[in-house]
LUMSE-508219 format. One line per field, with one value per residue: chain; y, z, x of N, C-alpha, C in turn; residue in three letters. Coordinates in steps of 0.001 Angstrom, whole numbers, plus 524288, in hexadecimal, padded with zeros to 5 digits. Layout:
N
kette: [A; ...] .
nY: [Y; ...] .
nZ: [Z; ...] .
nX: [X; ...] .
caY: [Y; ...] .
caZ: [Z; ...] .
caX: [X; ...] .
cY: [Y; ...] .
cZ: [Z; ...] .
cX: [X; ...] .
rest: [Ala; ...] .
This chain:
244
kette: [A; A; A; A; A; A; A; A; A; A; A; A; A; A; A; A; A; A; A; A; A; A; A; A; A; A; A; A; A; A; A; A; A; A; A; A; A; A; A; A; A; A; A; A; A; A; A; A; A; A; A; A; A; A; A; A; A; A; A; A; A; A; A; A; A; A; A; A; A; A; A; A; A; A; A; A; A; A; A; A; A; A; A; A; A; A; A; A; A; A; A; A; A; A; A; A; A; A; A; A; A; A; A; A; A; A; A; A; A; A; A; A; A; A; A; A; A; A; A; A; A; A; A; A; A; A; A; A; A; A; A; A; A; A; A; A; A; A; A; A; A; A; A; A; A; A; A; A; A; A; A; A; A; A; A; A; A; A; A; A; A; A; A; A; A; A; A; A; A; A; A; A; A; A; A; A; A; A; A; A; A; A; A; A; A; A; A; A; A; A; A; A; A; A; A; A; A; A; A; A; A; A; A; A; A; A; A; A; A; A; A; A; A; A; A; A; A; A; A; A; A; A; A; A; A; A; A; A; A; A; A; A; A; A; A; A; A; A; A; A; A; A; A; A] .
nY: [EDAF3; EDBB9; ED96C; ECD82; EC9D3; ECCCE; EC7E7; EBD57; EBD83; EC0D5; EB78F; EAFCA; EB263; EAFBD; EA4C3; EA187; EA559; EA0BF; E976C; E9694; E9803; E8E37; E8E69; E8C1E; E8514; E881C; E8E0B; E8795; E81A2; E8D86; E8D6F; E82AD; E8609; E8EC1; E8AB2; E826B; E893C; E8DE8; E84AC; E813F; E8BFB; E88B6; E7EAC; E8254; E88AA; E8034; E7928; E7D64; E793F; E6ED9; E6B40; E65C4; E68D6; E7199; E6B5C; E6544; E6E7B; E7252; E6B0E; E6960; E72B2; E7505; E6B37; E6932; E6FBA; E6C93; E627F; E63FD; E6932; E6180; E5935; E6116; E6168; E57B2; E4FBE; E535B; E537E; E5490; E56B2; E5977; E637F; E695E; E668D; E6F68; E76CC; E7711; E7962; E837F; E8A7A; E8A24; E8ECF; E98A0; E9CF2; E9F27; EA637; EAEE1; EB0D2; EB328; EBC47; EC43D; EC53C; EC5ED; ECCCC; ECF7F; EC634; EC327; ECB25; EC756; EBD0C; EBF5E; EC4DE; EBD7E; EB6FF; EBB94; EBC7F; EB1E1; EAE9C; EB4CA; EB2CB; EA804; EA7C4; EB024; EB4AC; EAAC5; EA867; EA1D7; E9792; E9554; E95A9; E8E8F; E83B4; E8674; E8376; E7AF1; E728C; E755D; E71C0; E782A; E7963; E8043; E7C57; E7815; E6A8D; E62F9; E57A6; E51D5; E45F6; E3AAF; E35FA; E3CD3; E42E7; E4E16; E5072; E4D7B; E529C; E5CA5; E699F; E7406; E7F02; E8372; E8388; E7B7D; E6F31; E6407; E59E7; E564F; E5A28; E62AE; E6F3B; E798D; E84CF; E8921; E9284; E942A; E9043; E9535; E9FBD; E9FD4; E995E; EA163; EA946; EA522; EA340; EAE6D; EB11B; EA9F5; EAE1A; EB884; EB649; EB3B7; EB38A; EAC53; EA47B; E9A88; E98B1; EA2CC; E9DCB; E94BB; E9887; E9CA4; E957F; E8DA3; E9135; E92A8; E8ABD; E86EC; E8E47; E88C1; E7EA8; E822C; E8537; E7AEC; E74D8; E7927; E7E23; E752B; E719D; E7A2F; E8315; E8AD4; E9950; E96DB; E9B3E; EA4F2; E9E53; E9920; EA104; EA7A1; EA2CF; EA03D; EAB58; EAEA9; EA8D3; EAC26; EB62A; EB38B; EAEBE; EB865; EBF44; EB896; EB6E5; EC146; EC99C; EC785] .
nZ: [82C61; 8317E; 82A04; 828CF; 83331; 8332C; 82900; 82D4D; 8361D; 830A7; 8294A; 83023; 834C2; 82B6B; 82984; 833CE; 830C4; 828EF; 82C13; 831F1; 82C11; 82689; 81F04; 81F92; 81961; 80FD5; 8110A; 810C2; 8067F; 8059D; 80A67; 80895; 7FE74; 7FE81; 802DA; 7FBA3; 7F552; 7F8E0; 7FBF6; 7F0A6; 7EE78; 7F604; 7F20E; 7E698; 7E6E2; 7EB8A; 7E499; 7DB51; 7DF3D; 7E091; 7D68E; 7CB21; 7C1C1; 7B9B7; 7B8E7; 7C188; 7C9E3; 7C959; 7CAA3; 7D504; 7DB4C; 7D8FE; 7DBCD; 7E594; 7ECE7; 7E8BE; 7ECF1; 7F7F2; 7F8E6; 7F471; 7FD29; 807CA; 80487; 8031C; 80A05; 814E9; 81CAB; 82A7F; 82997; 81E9D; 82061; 825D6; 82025; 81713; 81DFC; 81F7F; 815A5; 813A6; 81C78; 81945; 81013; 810FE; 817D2; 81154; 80D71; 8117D; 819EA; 813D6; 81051; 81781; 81F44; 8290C; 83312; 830F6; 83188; 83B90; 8423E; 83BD6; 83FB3; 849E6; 84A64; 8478D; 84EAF; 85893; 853EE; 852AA; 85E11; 86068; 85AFF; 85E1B; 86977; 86C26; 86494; 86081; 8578F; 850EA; 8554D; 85282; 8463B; 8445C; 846A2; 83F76; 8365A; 8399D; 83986; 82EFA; 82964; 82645; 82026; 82797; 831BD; 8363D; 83AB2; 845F8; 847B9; 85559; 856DB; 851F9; 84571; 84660; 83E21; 837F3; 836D5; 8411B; 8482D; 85196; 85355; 85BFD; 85F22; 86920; 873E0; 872E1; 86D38; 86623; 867C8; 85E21; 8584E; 85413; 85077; 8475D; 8422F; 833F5; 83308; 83C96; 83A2E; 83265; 83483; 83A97; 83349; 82C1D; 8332D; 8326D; 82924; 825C2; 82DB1; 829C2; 82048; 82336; 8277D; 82230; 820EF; 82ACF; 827CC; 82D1D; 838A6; 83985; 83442; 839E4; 84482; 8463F; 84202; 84C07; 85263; 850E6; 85105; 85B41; 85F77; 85B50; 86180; 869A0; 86B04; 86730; 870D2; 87A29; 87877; 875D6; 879FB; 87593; 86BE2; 86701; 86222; 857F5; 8542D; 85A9D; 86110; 857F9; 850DA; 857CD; 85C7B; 85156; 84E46; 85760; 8563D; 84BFD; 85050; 85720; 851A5; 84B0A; 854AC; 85486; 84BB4; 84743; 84EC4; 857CB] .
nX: [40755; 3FE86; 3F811; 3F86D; 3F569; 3E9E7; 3E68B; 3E6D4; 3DFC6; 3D84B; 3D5CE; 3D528; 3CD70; 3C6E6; 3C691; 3C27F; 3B70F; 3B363; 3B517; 3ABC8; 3A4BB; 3A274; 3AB11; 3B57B; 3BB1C; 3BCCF; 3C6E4; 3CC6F; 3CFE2; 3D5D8; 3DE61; 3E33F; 3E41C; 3EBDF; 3F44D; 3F6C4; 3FB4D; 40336; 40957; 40C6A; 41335; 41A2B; 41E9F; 420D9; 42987; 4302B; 42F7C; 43615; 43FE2; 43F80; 43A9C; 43E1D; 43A4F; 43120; 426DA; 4289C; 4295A; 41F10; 41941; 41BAB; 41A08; 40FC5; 40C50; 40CA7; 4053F; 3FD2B; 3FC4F; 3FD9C; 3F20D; 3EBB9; 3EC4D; 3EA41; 3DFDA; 3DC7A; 3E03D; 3DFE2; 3E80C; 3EEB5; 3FA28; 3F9E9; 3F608; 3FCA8; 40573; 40389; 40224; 40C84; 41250; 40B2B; 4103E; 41B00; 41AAB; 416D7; 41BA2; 42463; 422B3; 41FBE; 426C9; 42F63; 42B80; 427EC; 42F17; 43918; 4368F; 42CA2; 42964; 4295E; 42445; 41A91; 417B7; 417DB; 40F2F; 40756; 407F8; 40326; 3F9E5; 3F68E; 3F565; 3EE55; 3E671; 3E40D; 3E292; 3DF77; 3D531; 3D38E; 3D1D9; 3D6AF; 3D7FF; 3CD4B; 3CEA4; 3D700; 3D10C; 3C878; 3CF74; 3D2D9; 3C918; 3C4E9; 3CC1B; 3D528; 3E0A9; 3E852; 3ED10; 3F795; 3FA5F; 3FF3F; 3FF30; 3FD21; 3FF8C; 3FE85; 3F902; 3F0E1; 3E5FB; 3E146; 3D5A4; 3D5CE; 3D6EF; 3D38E; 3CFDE; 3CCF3; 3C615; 3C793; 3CFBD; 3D518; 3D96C; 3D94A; 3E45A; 3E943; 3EEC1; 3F7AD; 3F777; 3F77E; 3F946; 3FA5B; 3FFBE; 40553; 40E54; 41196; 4145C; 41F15; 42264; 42556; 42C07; 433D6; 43787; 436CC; 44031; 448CC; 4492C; 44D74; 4569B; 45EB2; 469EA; 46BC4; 465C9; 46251; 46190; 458DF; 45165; 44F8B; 44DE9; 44268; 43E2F; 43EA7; 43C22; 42FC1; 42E9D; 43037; 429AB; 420F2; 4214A; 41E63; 414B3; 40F2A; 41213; 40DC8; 40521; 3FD02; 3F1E1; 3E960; 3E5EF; 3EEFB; 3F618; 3FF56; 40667; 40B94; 41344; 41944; 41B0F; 420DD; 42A10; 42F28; 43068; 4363A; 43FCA; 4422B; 445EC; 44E47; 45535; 4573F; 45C66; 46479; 469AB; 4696C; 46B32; 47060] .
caY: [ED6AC; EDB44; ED84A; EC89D; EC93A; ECEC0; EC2FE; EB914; EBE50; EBF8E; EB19D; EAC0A; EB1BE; EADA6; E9F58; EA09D; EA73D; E9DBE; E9175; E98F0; E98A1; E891C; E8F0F; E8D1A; E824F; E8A26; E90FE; E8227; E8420; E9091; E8B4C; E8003; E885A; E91AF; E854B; E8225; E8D40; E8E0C; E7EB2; E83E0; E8F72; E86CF; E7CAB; E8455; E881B; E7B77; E76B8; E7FE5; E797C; E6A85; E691F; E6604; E6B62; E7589; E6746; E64B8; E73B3; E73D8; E66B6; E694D; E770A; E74E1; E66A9; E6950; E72D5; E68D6; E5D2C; E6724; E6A60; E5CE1; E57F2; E63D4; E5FDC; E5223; E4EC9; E56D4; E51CE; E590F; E567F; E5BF1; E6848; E6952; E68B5; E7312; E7BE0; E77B7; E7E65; E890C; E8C52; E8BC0; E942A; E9E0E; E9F9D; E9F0B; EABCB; EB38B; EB0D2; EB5BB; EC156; EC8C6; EC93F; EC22E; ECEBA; ED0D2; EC031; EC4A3; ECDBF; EC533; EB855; EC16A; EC4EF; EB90C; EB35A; EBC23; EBB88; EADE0; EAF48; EB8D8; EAD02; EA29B; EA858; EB49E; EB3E6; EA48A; EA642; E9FA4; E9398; E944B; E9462; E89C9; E8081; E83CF; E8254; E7471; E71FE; E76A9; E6F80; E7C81; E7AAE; E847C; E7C3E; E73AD; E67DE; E5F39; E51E9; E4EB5; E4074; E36CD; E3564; E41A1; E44D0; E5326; E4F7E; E4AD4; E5640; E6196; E6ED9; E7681; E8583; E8417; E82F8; E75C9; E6A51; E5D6C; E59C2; E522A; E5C42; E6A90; E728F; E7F08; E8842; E8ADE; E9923; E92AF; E8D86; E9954; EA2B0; E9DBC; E98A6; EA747; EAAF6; EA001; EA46B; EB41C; EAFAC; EA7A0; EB234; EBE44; EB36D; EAFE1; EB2A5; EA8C3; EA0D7; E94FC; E9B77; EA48E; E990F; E90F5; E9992; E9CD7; E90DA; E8968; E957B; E9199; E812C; E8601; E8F55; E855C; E79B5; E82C5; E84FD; E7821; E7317; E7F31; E7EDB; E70ED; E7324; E7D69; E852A; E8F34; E9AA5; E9411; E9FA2; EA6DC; E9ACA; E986A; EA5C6; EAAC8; E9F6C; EA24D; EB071; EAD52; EA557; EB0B6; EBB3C; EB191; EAF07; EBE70; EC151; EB4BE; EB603; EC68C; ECE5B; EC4D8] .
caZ: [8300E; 833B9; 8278A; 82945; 83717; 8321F; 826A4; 8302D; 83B14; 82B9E; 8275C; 8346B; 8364E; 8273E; 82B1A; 835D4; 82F8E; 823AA; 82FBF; 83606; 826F8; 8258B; 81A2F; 82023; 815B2; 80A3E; 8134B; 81110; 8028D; 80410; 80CC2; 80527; 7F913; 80171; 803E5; 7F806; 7F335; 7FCA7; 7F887; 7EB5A; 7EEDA; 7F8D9; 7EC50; 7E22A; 7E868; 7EDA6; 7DF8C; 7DA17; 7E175; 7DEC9; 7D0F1; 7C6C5; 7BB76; 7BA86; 7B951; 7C826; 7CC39; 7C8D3; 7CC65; 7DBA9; 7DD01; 7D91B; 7DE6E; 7EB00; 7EDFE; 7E5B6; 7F073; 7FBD1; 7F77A; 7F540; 80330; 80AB4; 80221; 8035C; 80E81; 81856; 823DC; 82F9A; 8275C; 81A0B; 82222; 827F6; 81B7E; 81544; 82266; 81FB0; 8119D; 81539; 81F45; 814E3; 80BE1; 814FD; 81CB2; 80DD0; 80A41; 81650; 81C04; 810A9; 80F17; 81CF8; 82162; 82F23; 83937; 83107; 831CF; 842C0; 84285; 83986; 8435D; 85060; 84A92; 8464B; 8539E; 85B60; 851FB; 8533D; 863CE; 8617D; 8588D; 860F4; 86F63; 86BFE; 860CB; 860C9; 851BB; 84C82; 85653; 84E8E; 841C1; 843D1; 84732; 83B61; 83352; 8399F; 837DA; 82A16; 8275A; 821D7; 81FFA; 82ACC; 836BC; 83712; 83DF0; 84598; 84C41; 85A35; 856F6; 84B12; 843F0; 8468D; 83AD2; 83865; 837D8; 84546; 84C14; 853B8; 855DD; 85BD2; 85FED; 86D1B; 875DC; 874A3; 86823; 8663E; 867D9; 85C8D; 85327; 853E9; 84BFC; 84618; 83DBE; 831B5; 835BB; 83F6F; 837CD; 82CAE; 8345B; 83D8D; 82DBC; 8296B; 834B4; 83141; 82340; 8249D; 82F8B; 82779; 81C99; 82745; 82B6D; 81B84; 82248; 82DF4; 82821; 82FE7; 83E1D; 838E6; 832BE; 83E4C; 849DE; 8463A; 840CA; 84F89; 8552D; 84F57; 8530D; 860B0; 8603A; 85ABE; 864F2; 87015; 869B1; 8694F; 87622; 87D98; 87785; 87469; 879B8; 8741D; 86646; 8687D; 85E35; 8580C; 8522D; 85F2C; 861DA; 853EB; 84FC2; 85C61; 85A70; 84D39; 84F53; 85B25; 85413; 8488C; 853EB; 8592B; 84CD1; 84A2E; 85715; 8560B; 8482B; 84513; 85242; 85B29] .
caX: [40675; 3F8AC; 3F524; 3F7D3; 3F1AB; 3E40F; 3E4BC; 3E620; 3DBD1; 3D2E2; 3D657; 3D460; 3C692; 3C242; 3C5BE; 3BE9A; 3B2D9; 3B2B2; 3B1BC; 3A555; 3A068; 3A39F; 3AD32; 3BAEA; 3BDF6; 3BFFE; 3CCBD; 3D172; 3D253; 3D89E; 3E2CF; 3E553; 3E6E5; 3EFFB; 3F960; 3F7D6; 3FE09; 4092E; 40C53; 40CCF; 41504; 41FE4; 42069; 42272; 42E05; 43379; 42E16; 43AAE; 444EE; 43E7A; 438CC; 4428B; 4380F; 42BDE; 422A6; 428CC; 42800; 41A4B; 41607; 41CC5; 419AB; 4088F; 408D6; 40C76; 400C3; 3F824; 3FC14; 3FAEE; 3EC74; 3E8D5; 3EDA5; 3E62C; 3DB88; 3DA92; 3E4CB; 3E2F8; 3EAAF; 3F1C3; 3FF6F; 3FA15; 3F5A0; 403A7; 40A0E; 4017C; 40464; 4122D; 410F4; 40A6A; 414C8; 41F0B; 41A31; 41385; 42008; 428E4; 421BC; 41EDC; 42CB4; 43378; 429C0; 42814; 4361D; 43A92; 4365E; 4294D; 4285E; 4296B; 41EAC; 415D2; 417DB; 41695; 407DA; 402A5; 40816; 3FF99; 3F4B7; 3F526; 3F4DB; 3E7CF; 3E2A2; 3E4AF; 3E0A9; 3DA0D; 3D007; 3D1D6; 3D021; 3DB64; 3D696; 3CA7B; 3D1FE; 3D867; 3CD90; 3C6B1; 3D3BE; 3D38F; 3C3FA; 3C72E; 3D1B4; 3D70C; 3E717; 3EBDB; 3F0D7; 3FC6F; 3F89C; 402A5; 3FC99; 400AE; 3FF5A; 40043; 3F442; 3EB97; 3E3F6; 3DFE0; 3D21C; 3D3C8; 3D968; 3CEEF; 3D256; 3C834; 3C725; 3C6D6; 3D39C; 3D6AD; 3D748; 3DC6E; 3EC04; 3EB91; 3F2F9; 3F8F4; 3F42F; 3FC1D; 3F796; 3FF44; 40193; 408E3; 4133C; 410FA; 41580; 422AF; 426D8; 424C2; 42F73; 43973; 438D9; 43ACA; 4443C; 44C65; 44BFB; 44F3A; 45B53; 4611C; 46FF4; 46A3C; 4601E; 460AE; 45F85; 453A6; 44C92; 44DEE; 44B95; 43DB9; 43C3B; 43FE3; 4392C; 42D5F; 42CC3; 4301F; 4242E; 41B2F; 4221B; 41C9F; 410F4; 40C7D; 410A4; 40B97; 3FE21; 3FAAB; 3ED60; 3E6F1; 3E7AF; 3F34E; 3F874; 40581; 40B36; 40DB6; 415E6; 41C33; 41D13; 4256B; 42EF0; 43141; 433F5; 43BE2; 44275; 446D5; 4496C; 453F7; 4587C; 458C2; 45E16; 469FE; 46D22; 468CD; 46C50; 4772E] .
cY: [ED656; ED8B2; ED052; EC7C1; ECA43; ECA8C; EBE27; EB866; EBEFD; EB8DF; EAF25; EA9D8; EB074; EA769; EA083; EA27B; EA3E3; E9913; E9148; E9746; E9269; E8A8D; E8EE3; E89A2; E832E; E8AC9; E8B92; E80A7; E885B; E8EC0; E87AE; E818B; E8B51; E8DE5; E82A0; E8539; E8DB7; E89E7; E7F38; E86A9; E8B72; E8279; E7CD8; E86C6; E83AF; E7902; E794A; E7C0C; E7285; E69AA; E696B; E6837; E6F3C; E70E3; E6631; E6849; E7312; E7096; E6720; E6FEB; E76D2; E6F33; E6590; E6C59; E6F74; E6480; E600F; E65A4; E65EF; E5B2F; E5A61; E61D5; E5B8B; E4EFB; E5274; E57AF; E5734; E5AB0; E5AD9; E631F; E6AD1; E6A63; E6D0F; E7854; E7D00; E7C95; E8427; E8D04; E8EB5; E8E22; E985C; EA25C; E9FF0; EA3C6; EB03D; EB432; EB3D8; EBAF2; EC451; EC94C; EC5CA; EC701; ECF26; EC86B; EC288; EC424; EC9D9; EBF4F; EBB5A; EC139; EC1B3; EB607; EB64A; EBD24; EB67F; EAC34; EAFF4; EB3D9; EA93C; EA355; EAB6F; EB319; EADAA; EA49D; EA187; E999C; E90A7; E914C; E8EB3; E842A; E7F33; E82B7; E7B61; E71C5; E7121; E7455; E725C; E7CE3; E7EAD; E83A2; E77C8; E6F7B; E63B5; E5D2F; E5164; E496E; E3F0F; E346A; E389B; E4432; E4B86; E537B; E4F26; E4FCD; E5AC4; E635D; E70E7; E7DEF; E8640; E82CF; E7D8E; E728F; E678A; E5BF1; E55B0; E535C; E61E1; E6BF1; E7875; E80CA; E8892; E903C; E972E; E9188; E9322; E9D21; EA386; E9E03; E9D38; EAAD9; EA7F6; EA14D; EAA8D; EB4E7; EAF35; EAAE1; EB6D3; EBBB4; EB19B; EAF46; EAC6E; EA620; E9C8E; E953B; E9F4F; EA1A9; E96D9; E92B4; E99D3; E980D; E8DB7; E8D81; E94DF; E8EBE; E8388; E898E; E8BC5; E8071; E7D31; E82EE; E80AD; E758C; E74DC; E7F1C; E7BE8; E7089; E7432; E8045; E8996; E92B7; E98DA; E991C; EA4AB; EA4C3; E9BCA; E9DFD; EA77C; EA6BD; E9FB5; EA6CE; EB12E; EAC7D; EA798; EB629; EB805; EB0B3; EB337; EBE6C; EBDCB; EB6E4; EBECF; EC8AC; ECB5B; EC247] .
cZ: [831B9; 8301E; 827B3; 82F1B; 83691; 82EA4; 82A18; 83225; 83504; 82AD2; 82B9C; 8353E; 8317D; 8286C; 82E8C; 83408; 82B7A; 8274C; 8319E; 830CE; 8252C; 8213D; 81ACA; 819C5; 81377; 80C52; 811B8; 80B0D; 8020C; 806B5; 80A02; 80109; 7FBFB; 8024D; 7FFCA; 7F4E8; 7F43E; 7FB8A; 7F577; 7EC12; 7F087; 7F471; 7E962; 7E193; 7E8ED; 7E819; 7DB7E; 7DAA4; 7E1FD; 7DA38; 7CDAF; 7C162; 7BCF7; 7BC03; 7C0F9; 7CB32; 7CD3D; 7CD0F; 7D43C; 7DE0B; 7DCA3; 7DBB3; 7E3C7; 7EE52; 7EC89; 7EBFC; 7F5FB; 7FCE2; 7F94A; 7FB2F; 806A4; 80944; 804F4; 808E1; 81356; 81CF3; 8262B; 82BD3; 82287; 81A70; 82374; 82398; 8166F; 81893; 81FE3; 81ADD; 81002; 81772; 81C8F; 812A9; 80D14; 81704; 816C2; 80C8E; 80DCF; 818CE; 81982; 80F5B; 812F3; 81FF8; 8276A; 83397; 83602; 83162; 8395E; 8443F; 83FF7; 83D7D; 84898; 84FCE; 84A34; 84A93; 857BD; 858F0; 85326; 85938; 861FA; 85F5E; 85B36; 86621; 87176; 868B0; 86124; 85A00; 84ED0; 84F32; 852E4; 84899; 8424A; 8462B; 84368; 836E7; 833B9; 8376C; 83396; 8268B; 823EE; 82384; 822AA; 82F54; 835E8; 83B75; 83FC9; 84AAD; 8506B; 85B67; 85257; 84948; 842BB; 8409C; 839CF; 839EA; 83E57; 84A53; 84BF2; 855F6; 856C9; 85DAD; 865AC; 86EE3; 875D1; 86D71; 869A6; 865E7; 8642F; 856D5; 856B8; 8511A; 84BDD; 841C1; 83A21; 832EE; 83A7D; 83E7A; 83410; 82F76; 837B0; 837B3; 82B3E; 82D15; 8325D; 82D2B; 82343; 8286A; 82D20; 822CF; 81DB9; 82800; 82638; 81FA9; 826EC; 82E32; 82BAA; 835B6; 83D54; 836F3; 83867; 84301; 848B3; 846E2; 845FA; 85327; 8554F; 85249; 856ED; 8603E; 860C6; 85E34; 86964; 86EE2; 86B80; 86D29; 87ACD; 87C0F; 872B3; 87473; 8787B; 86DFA; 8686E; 862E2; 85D3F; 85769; 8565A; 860B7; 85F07; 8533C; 851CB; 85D15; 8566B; 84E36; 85223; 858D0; 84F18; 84B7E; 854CD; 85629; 84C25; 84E2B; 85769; 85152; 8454C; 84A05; 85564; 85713] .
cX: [400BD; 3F532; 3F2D6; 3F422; 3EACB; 3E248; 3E430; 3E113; 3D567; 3D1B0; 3D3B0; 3CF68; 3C2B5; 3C388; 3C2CE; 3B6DE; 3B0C8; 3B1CE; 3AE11; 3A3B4; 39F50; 3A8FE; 3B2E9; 3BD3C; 3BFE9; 3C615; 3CF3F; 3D264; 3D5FD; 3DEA2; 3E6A0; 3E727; 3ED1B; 3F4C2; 3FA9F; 3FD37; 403DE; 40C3E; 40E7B; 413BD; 41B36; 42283; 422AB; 428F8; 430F2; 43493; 434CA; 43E94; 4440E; 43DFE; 43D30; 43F99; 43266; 42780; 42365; 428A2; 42283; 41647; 4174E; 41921; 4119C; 408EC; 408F3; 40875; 3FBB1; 3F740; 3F968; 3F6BB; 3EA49; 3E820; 3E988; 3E089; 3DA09; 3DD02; 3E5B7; 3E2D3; 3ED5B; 3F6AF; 3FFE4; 3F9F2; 3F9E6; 40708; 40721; 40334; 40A5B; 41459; 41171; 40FAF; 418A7; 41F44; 4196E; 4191B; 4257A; 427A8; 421F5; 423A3; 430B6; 430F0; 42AD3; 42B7B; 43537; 4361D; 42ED1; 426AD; 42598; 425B6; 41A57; 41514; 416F5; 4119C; 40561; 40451; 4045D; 3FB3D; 3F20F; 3F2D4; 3EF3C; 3E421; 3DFC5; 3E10E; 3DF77; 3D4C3; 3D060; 3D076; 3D208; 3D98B; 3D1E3; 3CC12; 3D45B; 3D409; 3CA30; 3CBC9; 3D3AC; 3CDAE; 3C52E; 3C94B; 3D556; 3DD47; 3E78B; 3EEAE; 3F383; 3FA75; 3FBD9; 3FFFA; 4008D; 400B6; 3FD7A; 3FA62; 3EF3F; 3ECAC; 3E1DB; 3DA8A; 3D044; 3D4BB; 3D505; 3D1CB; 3CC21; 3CA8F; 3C78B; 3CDDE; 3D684; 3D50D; 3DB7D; 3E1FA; 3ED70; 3EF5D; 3F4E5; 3F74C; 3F677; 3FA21; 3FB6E; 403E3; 40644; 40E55; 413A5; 41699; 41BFC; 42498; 42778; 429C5; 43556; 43A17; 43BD3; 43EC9; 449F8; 44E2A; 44DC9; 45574; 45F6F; 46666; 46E84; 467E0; 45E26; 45C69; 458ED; 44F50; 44A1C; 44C15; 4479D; 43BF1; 43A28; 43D29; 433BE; 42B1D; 42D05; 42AF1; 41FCB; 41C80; 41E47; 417A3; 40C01; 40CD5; 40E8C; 405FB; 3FC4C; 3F512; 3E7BD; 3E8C4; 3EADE; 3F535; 3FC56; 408D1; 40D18; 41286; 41B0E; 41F0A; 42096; 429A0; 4308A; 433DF; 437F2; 43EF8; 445B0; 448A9; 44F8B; 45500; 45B70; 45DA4; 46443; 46C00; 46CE3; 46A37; 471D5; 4795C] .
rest: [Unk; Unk; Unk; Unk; Unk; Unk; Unk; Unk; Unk; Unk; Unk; Unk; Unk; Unk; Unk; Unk; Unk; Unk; Unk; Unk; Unk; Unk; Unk; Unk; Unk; Unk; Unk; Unk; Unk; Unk; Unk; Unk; Unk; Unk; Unk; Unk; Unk; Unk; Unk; Unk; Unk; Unk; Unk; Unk; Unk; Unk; Unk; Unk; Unk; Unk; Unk; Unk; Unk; Unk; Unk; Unk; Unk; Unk; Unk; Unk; Unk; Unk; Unk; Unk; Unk; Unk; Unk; Unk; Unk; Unk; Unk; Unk; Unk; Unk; Unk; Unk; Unk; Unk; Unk; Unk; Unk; Unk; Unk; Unk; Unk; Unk; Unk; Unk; Unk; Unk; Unk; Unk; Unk; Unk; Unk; Unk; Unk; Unk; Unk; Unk; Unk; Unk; Unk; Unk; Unk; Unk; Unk; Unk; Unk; Unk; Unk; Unk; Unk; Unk; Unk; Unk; Unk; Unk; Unk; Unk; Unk; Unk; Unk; Unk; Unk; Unk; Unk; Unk; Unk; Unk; Unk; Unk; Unk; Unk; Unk; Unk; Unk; Unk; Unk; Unk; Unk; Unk; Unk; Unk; Unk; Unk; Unk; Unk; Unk; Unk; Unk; Unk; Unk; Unk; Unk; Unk; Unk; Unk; Unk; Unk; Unk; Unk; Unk; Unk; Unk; Unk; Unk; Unk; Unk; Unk; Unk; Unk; Unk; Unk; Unk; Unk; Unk; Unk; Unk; Unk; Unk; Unk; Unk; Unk; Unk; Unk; Unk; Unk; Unk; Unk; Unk; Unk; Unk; Unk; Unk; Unk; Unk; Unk; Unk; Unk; Unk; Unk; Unk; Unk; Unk; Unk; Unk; Unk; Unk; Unk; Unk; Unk; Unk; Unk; Unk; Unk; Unk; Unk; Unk; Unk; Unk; Unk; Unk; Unk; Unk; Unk; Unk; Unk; Unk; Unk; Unk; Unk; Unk; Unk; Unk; Unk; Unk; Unk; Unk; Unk; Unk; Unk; Unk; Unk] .
């Protein structure tokens, strides 16, 4: 577990060290490739259980990473960012869910919820981070408009306590890691699947509902929020459908 906490608190500070240099951009190739990949990956699957021949395997499973690309590339609105997060999410949370087991899922969502705290309203890094992520335009925050029309272009985040109410703004990590409980949940729950899907799942939305009406504001950690509604959300599972 320490080991993912030390990549993060690395990663964090070479984005920021690469925006002091002017050099964040490149990170927005690697990102894009990185989503790439994962497109690829959730595809190639789905591509199975759609294509009636190898020509329609092939053509779903590489052209859906191809369109991706382009889009970020050339297209790249609040929506396109959103459904790249969305992606991500999917795949992130299809591998890690089914790898690290429900109680070591726990532990890995308790740390990166008070890493994320120290981020946010100790070091203030991760506020950083995400400002040049937006600057940037480097694929990492989910962006949902509080009114019909707002462009990405148009929306300022700054580092200071306070930006504009004309989006939310959610890190992917946000979503990554809640879908990483709901998955080794739902595979800790096979006799009960439904109930272990869904409590996290509704454990989750209510995290991130208080989230943003509680700290409209100002920039706030989410995964303090999210995270501890998820988990909630597979204890009472545990404790309704594994102990009473």
């Amino acid at each position: 577990m320490i080991y993912y906490l030390i990549s993060a608190v690395v990663f964090s500070g070479l984005i920021l060290i690469l925006a002091r240099k002017n050099l964040a951009r490149i990170l927005k190739w690697v990102f894009i490739a990185v989503i790439a990949y994962i497109v690829f990956y959730i595809w190639s699957i789905l591509g199975i259980f759609i294509a009636q021949n190898y020509p329609e395997y092939y053509a779903i499973s590489f052209g859906a990473p191809a369109i991706m690309v382009l889009l970020l590339v050339f297209k790249n609105e609040w929506y396109v960012v959103d459904t790249a997060g969305f992606f991500m999410a999917a795949g992130v949370a299809s591998i890690w869910g089914l790898v690290i087991g429900v109680w070591a899922a726990v532990v890995f969502l308790a740390a990166f919820a008070l890493y994320d705290y120290i981020a946010v309203y100790k070091t203030r890094h991760m506020i950083g981070l995400a400002s040049i992520a937006f600057s940037e335009k480097l694929p990492m925050l989910f962006v949902l408009p509080s009114r019909k029309g707002v462009k990405l272009d148009s929306i300022r985040f700054g580092e200071n306590d306070t930006h504009d109410n004309s989006a939310l703004l959610l890190g992917f990590g946000d979503i990554v890691f809640p879908c990483i409980m709901v998955v080794s949940s739902a595979m800790y729950g096979k006799a009960d699947i439904i109930p272990f899907m869904l409590f996290p799942m509704i454990g989750g939305i209510a995290g991130m509902l208080i989230l943003f009406f509680t700290n409209v504001s100002r920039p706030a950690p989410g995964l303090p929020y999210i995270n501890t509604g998820a988990v909630a959300g597979f204890l009472a599972a545990f404790l309704i459908f594994r102990i009473f």
